[in-house]
C-alpha positions in Angstrom: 10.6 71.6 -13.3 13.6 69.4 -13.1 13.6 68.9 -9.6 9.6 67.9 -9.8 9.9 65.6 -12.2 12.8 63.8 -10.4 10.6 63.6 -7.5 7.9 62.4 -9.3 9.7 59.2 -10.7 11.3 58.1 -7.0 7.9 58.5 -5.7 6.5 56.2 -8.6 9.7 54.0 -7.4 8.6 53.7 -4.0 5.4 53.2 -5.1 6.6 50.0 -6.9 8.8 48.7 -4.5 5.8 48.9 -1.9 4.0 47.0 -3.8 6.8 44.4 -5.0 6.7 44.1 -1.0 3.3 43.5 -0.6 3.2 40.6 -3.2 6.1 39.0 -1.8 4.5 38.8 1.9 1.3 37.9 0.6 2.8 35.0 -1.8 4.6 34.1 1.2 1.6 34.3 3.3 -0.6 32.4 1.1 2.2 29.5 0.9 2.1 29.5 5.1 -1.9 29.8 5.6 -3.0 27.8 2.7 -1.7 24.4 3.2 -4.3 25.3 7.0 -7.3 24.7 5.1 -6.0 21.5 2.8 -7.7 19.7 5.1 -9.5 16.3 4.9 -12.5 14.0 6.7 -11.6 12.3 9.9 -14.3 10.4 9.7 -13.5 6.6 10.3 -15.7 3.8 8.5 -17.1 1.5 11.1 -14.5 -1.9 11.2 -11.5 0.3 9.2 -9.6 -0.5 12.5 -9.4 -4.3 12.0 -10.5 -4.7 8.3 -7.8 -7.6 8.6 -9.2 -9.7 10.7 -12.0 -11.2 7.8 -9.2 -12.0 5.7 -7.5 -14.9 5.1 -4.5 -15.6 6.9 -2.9 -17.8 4.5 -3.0 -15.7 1.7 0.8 -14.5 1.6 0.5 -10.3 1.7 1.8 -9.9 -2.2 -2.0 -11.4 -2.6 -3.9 -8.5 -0.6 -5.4 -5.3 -2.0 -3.0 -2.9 0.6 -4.1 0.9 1.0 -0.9 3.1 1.8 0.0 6.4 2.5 2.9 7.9 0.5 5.3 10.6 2.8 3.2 9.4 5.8 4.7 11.5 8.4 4.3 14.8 7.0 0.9 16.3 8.4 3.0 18.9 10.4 6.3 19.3 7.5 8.8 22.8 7.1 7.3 24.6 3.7 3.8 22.6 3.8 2.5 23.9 0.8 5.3 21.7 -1.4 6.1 19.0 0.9 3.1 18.0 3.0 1.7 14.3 1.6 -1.3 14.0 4.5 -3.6 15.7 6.6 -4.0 12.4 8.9 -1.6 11.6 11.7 0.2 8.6 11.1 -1.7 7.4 14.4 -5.3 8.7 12.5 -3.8 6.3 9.2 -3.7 3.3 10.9 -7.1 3.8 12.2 -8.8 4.5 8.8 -7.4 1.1 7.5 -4.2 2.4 5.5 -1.5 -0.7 6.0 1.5 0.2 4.4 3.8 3.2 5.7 6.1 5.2 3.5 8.9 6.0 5.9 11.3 8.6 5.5 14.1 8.8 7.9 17.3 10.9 8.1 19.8 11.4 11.0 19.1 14.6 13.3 20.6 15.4 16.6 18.2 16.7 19.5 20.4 17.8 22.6 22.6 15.4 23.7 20.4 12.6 21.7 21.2 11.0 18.3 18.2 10.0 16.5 16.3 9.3 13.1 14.0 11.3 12.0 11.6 12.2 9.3 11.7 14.2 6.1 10.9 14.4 3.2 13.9 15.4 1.1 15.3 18.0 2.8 11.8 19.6 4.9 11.7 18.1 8.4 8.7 16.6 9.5 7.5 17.8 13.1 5.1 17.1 15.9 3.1 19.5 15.6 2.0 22.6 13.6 4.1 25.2 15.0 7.7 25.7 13.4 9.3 25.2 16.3 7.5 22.1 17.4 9.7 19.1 18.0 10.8 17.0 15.1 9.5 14.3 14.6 11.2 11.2 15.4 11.3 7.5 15.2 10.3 6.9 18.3 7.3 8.7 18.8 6.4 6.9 15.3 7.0 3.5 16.9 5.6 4.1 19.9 2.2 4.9 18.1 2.6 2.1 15.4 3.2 -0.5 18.7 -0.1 0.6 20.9 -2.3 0.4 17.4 -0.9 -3.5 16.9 -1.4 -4.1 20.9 -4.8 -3.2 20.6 -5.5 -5.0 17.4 -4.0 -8.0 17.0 -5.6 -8.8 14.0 -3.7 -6.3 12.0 -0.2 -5.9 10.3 1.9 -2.5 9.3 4.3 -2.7 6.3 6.7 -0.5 7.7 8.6 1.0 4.3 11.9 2.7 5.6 14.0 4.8 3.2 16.9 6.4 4.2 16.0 10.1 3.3 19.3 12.3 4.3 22.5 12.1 6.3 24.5 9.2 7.6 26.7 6.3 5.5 24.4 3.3 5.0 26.4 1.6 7.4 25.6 4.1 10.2 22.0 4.2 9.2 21.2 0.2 9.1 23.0 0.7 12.6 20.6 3.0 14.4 17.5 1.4 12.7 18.6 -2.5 14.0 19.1 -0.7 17.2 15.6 1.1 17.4 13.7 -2.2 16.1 16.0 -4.2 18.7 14.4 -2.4 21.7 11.1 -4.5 20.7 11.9 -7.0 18.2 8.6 -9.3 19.6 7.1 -6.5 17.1 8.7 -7.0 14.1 8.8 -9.4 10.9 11.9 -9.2 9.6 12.4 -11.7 7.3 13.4 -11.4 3.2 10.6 -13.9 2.3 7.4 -12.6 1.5 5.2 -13.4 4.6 1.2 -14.6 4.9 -1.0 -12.4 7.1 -1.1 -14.9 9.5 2.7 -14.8 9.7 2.5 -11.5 10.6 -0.6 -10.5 12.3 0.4 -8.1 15.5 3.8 -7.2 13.7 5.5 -4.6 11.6 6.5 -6.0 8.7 10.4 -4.0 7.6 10.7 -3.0 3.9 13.5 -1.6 3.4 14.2 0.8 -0.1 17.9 0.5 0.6 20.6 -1.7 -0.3 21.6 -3.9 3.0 25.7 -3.7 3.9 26.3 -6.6 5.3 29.5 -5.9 7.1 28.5 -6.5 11.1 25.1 -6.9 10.0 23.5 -10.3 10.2 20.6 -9.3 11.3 17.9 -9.7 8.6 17.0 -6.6 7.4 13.1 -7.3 6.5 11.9 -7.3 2.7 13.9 -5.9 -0.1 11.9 -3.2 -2.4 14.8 -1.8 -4.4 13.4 0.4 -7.5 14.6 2.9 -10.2 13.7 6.1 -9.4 10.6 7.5 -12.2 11.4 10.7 -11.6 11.1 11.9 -15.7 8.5 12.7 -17.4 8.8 10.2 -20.3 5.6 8.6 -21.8 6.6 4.9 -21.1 4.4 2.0 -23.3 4.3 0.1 -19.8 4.1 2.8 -17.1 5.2 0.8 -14.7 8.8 -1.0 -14.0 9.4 -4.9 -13.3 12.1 -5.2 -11.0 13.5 -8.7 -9.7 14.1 -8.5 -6.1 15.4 -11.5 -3.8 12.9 -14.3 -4.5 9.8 -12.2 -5.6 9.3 -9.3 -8.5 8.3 -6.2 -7.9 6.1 -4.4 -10.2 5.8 -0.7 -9.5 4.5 2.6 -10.7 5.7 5.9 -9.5 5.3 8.3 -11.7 5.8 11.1 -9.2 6.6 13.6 -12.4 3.4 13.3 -14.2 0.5 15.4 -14.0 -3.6 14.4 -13.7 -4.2 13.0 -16.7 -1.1 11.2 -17.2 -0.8 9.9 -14.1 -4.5 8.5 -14.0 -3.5 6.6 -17.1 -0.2 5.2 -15.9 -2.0 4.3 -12.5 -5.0 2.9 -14.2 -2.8 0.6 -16.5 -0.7 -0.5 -13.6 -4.2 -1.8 -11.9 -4.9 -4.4 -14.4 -1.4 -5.5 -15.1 -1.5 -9.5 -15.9 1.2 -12.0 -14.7 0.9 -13.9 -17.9 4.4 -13.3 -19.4 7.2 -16.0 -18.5 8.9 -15.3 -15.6 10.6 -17.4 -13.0 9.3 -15.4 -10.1 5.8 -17.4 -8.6 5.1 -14.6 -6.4 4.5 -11.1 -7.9 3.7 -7.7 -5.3 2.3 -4.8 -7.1 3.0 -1.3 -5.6 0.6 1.2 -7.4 1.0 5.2 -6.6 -1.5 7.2 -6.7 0.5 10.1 -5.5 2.7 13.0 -7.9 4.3 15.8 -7.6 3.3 16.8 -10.9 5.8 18.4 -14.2 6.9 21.6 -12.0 10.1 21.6 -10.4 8.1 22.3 -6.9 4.4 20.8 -6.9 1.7 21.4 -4.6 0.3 17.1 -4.0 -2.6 18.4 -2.4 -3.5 20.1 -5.8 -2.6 16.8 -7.4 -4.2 14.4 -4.7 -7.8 16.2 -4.4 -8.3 15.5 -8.1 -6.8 12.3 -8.6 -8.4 10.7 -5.1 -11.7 12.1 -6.2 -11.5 10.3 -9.7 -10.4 7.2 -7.8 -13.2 7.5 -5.4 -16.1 7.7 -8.6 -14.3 4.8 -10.7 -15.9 1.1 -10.5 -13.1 -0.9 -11.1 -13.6 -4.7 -11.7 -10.8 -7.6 -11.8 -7.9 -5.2 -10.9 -5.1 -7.3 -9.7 -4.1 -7.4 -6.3 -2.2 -4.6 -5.3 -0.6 -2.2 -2.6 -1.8 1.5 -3.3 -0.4 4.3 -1.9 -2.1 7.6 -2.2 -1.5 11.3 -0.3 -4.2 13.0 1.7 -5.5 9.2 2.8 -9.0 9.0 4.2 -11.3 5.9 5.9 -13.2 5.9 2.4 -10.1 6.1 0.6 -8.8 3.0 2.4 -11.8 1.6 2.1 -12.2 1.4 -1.2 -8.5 -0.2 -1.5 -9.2 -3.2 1.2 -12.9 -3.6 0.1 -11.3 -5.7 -2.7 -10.4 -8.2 0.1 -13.8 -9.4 0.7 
């Protein structure tokens, strides 16, 4: 009697290790196979390809309603299901009308080659959707970004570089001059705030790092320098007011709030006045629409679908002008950003 009963509780045992198992391949299954279907329209609005050439060329860029894409580079991203941002191609972006690229670059060593290369935090962005497709790197992004501006000269690309892992600053700043340098005819790299006619055919550098200037005189394009909003603390404004080098940056990026708060906070930041004193003439306005959410590990796409689709069914009316960057872009989503323009 002993001896069945003994066997009878390591077969239960078995029984629930099996099955522990089993959920643990299919949790890890469903966190491989379900970022496959988090897919969105390719469809692309007749004229999202050179929205910009109807608009005004003298207004300065801190004047135009922007669409962006937040993480922009990580359709094909290690662990999808947290870290992927877009279902476009940053090729497809620019296409559908989104102007302003979040860039996130970190060093990465392929062969005998040194190179940038994009993440998001510490997932590597690739290109393609097979783990062991080739990272993704800054030169296929350039490549891409130069052929789009060749082909329509009416356009500009704020190119928004952060420097996401590995390297001094030093070292970094170093192998992005020397990347831009290779075809610097494409680049506004100036710390003034350009007009579209300034820029028209070029990238426009932001950069969301602090320039060393030790061996560096080259300008190092547009200073966006920001404290991270990372919390989850119910500010009264939502947004920050940071001074930059001769313009003030207002921003919200709340990347720690979840749908409702993060409506709110985005929704305020839209109709933001410039009517308190201030020095600065020229305010830009950078307006997320993208979280992560309160977990410690979101899912965006979760996030995105809901928050785009709200977007999408809101009439807004004398919003200010703005740069807003959302994930999982589309051609209407960009359209209803630049539409503003007109």
């Amino acid at each position: 009697m002993h001896v069945t009963a003994h066997h009878k509780i390591l077969s239960l045992f078995k029984n629930i290790l099996l099955l522990l198992v089993l959920v643990i391949v299919l949790a890890i299954l469903s966190l491989v196979l379900v970022p496959c279907f988090e897919n969105v329209s390719e469809e692309i609005v007749e004229g999202s390809s050179t929205w910009m050439a109807s608009v005004d060329g003298s207004k300065l860029l801190s004047d135009l309603y922007l669409p962006g894409t937040h993480d922009s580079a990580t359709k094909y991203v290690d662990l999808a299901f947290f870290a992927r941002c877009q279902a476009l191609t940053i090729k497809q972006q620019l296409e559908v009308g989104f102007r302003y690229l979040d860039i996130r670059l970190g060093f990465d060593s392929q062969g005998d080659k040194d190179t940038l290369a994009f993440y998001h935090g510490f997932c590597q962005c690739r290109s393609g959707a097979f783990p062991w497709s080739k990272p993704l790197d800054l030169d296929d992004v350039l490549s891409e970004c130069y052929e789009f501006l060749s082909n329509n000269k009416t356009e500009t690309i704020i190119f928004a570089v952060k420097q996401e892992k590995g390297l001094d600053n030093e070292q970094f700043q170093t192998m992005l001059l020397a990347k831009i340098a290779q075809s610097v005819e494409y680049w506004y790299l100036s710390e003034t705030m350009p007009t579209l006619d300034e820029c028209r055919g070029k990238l426009v550098l932001v950069r969301r790092f602090d320039k060393i200037p030790a061996n560096l005189k080259t300008p190092m394009g547009i200073p966006f320098l920001w404290t991270d909003q990372g919390d989850f603390e119910q500010t009264p404004l939502a947004f920050n007011i940071e001074p930059q080098a001769d313009f003030r940056l207002i921003v919200q990026d709340r990347y720690k709030y979840d749908v409702k708060d993060k409506w709110h906070a985005f929704e305020k930041t839209l109709y933001m006045t410039n009517s308190d004193e201030s020095n600065f003439s020229t305010n830009v306005h950078l307006n997320f629409l993208s979280t992560n959410g309160s977990l410690a590990y979101g899912h965006p796409y979760y996030y995105a679908s809901r928050l785009n689709k709200k977007f999408l069914e809101s009439e807004l009316s004398k919003i200010v002008p703005s740069w807003i960057i959302v994930d999982f872009g589309t051609a209407k989503l960009a359209q209803h950003i630049y539409q503003y323009n007109y």
